[in-house]
TORPA-281163 format. One record per atom (N, C-alpha, C): residue number from 1; x, y, z; residue in three letters; atom name; chain. Coordinates in Angstrom, 1 decimal. Example, Ala and Ser with C-alpha at 12.3 -4.5 7.8 and 13.67 -1.06 7.14 Angstrom:
2
{1; {13.2; -5.7; 7.8}; 'ALA'; 'N'; 'A'}
{1; {12.3; -4.5; 7.8}; 'ALA'; 'CA'; 'A'}
{1; {13.2; -3.3; 7.8}; 'ALA'; 'C'; 'A'}
{2; {12.8; -2.2; 7.1}; 'SER'; 'N'; 'A'}
{2; {13.7; -1.1; 7.1}; 'SER'; 'CA'; 'A'}
{2; {12.9; 0.0; 7.9}; 'SER'; 'C'; 'A'}
***
This chain:
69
{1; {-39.0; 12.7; 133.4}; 'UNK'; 'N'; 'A'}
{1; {-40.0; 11.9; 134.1}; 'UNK'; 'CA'; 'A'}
{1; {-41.4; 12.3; 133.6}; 'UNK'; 'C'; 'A'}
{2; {-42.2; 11.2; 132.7}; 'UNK'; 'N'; 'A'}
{2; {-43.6; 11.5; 132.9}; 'UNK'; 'CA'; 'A'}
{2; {-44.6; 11.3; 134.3}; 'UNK'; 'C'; 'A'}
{3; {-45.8; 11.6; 133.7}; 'UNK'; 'N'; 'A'}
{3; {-46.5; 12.2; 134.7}; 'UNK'; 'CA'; 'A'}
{3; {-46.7; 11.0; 135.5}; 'UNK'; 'C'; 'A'}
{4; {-47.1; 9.7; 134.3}; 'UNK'; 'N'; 'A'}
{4; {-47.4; 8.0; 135.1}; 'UNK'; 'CA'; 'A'}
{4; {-46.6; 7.6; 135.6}; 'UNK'; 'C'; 'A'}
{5; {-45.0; 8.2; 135.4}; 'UNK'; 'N'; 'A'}
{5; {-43.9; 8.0; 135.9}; 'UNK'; 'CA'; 'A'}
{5; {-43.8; 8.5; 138.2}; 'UNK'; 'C'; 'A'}
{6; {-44.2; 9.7; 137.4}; 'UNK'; 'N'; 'A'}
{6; {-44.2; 10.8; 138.6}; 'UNK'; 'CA'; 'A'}
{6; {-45.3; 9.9; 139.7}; 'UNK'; 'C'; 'A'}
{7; {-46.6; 9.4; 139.2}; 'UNK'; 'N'; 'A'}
{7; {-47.5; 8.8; 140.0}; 'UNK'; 'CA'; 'A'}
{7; {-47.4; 7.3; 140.0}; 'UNK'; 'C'; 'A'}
{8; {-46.5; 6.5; 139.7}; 'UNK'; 'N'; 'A'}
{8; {-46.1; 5.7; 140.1}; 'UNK'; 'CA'; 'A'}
{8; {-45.2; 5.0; 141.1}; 'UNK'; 'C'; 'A'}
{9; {-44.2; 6.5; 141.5}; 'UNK'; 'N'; 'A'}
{9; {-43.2; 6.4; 142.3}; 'UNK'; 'CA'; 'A'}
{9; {-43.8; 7.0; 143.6}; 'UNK'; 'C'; 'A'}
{10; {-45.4; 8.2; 143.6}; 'UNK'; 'N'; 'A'}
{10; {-45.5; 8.5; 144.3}; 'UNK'; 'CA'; 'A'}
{10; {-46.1; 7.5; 145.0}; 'UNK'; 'C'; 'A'}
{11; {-47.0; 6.1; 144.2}; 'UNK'; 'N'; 'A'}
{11; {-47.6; 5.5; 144.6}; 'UNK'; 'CA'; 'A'}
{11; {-46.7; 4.7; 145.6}; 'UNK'; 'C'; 'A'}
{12; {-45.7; 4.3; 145.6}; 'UNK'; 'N'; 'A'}
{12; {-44.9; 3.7; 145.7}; 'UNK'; 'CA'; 'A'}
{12; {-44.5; 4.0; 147.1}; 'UNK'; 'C'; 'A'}
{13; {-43.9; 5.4; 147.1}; 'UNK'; 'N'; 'A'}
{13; {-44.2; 6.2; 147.8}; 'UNK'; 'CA'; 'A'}
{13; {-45.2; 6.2; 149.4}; 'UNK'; 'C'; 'A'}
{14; {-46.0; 6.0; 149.3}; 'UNK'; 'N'; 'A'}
{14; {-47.7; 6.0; 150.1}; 'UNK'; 'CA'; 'A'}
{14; {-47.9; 4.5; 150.8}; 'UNK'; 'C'; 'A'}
{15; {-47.5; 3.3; 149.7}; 'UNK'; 'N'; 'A'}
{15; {-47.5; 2.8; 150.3}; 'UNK'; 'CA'; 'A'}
{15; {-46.6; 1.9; 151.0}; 'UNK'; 'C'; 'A'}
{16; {-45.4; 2.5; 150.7}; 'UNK'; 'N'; 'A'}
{16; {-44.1; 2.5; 152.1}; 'UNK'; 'CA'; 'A'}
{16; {-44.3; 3.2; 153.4}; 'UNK'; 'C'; 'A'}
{17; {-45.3; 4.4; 153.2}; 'UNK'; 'N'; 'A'}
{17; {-45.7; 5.2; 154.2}; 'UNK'; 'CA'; 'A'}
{17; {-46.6; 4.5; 155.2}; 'UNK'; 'C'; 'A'}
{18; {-47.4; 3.7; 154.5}; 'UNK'; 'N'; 'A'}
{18; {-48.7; 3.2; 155.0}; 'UNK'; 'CA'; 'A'}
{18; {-48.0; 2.4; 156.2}; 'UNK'; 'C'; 'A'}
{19; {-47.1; 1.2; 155.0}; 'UNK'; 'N'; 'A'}
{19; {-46.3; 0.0; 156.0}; 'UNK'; 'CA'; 'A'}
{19; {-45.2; 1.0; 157.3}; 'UNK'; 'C'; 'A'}
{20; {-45.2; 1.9; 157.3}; 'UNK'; 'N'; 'A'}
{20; {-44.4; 2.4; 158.1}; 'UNK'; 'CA'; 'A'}
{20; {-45.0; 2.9; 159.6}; 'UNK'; 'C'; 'A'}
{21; {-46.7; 3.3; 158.9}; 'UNK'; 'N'; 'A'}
{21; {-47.4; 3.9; 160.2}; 'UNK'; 'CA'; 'A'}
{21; {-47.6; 2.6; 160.6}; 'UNK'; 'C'; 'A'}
{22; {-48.4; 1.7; 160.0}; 'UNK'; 'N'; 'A'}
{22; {-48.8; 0.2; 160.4}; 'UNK'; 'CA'; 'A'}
{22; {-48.0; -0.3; 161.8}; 'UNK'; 'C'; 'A'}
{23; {-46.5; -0.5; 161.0}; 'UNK'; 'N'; 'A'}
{23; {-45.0; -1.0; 162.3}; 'UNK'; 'CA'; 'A'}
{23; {-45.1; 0.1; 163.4}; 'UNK'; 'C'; 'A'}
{24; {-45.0; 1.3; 162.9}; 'UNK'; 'N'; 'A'}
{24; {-45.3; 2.7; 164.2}; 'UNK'; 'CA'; 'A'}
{24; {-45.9; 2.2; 165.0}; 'UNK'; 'C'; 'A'}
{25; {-47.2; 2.6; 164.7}; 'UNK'; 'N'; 'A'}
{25; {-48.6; 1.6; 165.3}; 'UNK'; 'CA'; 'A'}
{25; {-48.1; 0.3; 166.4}; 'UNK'; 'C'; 'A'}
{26; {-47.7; -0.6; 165.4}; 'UNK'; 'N'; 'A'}
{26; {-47.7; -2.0; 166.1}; 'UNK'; 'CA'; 'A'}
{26; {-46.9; -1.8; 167.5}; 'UNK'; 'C'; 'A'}
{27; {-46.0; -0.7; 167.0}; 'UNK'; 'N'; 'A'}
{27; {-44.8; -0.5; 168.2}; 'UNK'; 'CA'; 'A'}
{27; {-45.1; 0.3; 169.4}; 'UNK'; 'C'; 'A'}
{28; {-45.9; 1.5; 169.0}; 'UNK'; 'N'; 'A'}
{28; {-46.8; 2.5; 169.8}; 'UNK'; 'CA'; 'A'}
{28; {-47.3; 1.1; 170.8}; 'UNK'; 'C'; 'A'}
{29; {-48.4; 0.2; 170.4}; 'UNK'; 'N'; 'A'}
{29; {-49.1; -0.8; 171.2}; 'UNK'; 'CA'; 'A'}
{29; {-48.2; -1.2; 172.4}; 'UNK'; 'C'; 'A'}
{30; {-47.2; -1.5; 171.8}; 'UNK'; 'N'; 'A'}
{30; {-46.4; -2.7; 172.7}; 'UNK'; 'CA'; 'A'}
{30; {-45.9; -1.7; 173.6}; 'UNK'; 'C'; 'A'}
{31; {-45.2; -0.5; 173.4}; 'UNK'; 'N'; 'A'}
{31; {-44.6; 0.6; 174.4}; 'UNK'; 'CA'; 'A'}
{31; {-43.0; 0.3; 173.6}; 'UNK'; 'C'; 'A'}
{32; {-42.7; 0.0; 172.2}; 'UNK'; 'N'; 'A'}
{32; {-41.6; 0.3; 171.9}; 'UNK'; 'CA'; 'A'}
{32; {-41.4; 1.3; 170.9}; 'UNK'; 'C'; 'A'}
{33; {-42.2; 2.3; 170.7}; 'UNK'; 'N'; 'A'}
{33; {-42.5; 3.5; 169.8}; 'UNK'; 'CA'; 'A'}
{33; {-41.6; 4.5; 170.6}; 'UNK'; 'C'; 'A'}
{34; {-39.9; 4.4; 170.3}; 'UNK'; 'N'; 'A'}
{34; {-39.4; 5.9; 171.1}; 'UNK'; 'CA'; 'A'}
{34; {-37.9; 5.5; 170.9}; 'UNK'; 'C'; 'A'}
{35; {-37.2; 6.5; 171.1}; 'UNK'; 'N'; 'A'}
{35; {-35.4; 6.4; 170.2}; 'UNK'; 'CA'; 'A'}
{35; {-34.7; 5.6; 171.1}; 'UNK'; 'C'; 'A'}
{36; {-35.0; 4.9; 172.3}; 'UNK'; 'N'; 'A'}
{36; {-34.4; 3.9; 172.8}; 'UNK'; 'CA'; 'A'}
{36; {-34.5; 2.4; 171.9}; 'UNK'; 'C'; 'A'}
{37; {-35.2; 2.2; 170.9}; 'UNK'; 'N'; 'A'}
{37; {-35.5; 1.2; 170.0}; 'UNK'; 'CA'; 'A'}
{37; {-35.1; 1.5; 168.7}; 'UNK'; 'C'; 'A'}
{38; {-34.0; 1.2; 168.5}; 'UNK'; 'N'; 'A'}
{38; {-33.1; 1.0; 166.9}; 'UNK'; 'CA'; 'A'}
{38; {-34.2; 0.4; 166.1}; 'UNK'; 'C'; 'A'}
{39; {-35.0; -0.2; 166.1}; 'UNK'; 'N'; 'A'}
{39; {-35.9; -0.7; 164.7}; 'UNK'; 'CA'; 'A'}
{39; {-37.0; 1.4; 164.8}; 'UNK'; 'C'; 'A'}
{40; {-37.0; 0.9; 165.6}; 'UNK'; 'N'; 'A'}
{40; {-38.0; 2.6; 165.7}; 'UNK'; 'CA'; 'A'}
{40; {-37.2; 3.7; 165.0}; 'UNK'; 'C'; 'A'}
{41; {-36.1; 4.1; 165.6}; 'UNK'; 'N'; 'A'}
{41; {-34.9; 4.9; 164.9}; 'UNK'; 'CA'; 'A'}
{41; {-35.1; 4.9; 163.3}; 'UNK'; 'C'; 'A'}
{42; {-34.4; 3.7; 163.1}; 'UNK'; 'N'; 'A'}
{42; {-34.3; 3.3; 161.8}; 'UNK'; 'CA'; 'A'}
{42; {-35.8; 3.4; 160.9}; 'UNK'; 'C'; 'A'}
{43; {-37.1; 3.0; 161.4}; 'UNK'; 'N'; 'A'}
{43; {-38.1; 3.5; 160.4}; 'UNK'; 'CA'; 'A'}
{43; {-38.6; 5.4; 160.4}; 'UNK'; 'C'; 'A'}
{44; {-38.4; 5.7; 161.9}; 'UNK'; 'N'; 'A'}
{44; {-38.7; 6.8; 161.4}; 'UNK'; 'CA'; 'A'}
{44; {-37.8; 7.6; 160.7}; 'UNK'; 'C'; 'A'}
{45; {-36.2; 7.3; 160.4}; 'UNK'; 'N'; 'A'}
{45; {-35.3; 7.8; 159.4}; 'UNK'; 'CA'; 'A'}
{45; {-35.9; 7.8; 158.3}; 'UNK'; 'C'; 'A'}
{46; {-36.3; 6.4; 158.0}; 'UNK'; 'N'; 'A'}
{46; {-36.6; 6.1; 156.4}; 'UNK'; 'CA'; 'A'}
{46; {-37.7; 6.8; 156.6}; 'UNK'; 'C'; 'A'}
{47; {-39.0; 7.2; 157.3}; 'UNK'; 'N'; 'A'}
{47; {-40.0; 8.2; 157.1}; 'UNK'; 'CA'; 'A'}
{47; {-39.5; 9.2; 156.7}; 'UNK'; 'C'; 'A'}
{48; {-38.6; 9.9; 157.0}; 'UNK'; 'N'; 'A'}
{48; {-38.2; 11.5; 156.7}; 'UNK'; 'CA'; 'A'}
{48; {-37.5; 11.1; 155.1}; 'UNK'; 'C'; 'A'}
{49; {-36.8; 10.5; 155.2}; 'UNK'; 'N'; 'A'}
{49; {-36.5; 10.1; 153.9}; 'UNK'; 'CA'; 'A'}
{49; {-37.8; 9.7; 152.7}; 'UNK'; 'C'; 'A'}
{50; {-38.7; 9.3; 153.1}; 'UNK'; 'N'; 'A'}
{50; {-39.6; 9.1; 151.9}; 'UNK'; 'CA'; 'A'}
{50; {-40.4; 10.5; 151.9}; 'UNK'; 'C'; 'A'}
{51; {-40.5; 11.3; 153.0}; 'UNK'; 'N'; 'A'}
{51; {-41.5; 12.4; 152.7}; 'UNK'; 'CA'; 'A'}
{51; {-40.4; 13.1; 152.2}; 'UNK'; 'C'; 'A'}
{52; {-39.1; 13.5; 152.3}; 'UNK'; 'N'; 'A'}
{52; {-37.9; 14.6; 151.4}; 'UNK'; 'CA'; 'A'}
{52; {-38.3; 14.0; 149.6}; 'UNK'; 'C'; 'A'}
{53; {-38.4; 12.6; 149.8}; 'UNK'; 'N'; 'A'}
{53; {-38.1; 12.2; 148.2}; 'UNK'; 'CA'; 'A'}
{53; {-39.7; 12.5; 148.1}; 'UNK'; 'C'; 'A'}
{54; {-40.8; 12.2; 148.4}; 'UNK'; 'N'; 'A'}
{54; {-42.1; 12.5; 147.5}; 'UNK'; 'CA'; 'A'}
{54; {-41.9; 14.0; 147.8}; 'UNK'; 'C'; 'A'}
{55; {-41.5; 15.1; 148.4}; 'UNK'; 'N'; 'A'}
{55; {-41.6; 16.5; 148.1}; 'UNK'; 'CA'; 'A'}
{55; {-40.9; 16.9; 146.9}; 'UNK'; 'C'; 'A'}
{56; {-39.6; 16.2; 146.4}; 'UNK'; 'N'; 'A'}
{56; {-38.6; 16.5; 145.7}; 'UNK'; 'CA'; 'A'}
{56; {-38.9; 15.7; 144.2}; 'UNK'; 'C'; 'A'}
{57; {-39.7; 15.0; 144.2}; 'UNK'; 'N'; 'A'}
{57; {-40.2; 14.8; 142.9}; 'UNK'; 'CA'; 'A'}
{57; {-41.5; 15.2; 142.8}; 'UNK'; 'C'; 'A'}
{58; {-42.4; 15.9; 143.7}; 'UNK'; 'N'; 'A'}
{58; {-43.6; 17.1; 143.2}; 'UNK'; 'CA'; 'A'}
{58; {-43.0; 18.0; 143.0}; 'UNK'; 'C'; 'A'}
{59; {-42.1; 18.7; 143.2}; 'UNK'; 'N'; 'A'}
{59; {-41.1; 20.2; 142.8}; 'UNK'; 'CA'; 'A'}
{59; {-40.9; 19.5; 141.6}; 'UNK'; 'C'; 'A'}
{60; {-40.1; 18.9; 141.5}; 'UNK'; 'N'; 'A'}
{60; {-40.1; 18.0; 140.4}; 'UNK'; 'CA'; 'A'}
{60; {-40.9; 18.1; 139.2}; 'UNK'; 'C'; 'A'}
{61; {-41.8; 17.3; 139.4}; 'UNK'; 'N'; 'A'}
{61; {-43.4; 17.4; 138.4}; 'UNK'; 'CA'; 'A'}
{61; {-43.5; 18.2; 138.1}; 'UNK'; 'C'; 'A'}
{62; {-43.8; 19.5; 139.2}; 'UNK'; 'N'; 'A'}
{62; {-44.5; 20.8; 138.8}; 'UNK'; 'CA'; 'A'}
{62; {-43.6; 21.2; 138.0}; 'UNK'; 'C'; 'A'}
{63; {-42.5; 21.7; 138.3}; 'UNK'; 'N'; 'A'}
{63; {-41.8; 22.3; 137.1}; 'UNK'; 'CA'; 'A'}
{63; {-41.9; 21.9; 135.9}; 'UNK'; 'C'; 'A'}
{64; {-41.8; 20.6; 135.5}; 'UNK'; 'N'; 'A'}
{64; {-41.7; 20.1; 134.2}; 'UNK'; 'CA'; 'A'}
{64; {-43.1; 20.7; 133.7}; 'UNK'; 'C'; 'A'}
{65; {-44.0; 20.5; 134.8}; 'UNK'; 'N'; 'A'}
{65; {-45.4; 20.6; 133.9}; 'UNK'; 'CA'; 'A'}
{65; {-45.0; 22.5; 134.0}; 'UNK'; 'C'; 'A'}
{66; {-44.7; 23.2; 134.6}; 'UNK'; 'N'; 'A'}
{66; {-44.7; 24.8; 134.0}; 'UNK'; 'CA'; 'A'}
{66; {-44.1; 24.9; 132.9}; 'UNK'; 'C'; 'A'}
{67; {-42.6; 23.9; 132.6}; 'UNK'; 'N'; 'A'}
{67; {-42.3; 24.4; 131.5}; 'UNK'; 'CA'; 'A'}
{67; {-43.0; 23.6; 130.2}; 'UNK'; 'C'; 'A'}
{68; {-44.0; 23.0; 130.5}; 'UNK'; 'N'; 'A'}
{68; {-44.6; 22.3; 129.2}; 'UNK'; 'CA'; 'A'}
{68; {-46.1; 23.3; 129.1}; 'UNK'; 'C'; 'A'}
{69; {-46.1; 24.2; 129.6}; 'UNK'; 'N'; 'A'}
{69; {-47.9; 25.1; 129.5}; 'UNK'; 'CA'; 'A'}
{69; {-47.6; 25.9; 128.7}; 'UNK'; 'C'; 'A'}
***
């Protein structure tokens, strides 16, 4: 993985996060923000799932960049 590589997926990344607080949000509003709501369930899954994958490709990065110094 290069580095544009690495900051393109994290971009990617950020803004799945964004669209995810956005829906949070929208749902917080209405009073459907809570694990009785399967669309709620299901995004904050995929949240944990994108913050494991952007930690796991900065471990990622970093190493490559230690072993290239």
């Amino acid at each position: 993985m290069t580095f544009d590589e690495y900051n393109e997926k994290i971009a990617q990344i950020a803004d799945e996060l964004q669209a995810i607080a956005d829906r949070t949000a929208q749902q917080a509003l209405v009073g459907s923000a809570n694990s009785s709501n399967p669309m709620f369930v299901q995004i904050m899954q995929r949240h944990a799932q994108l913050v494991k994958l952007s930690a796991d490709l900065t471990e990622r990065m970093i190493a490559l960049m230690g072993r290239a110094a």
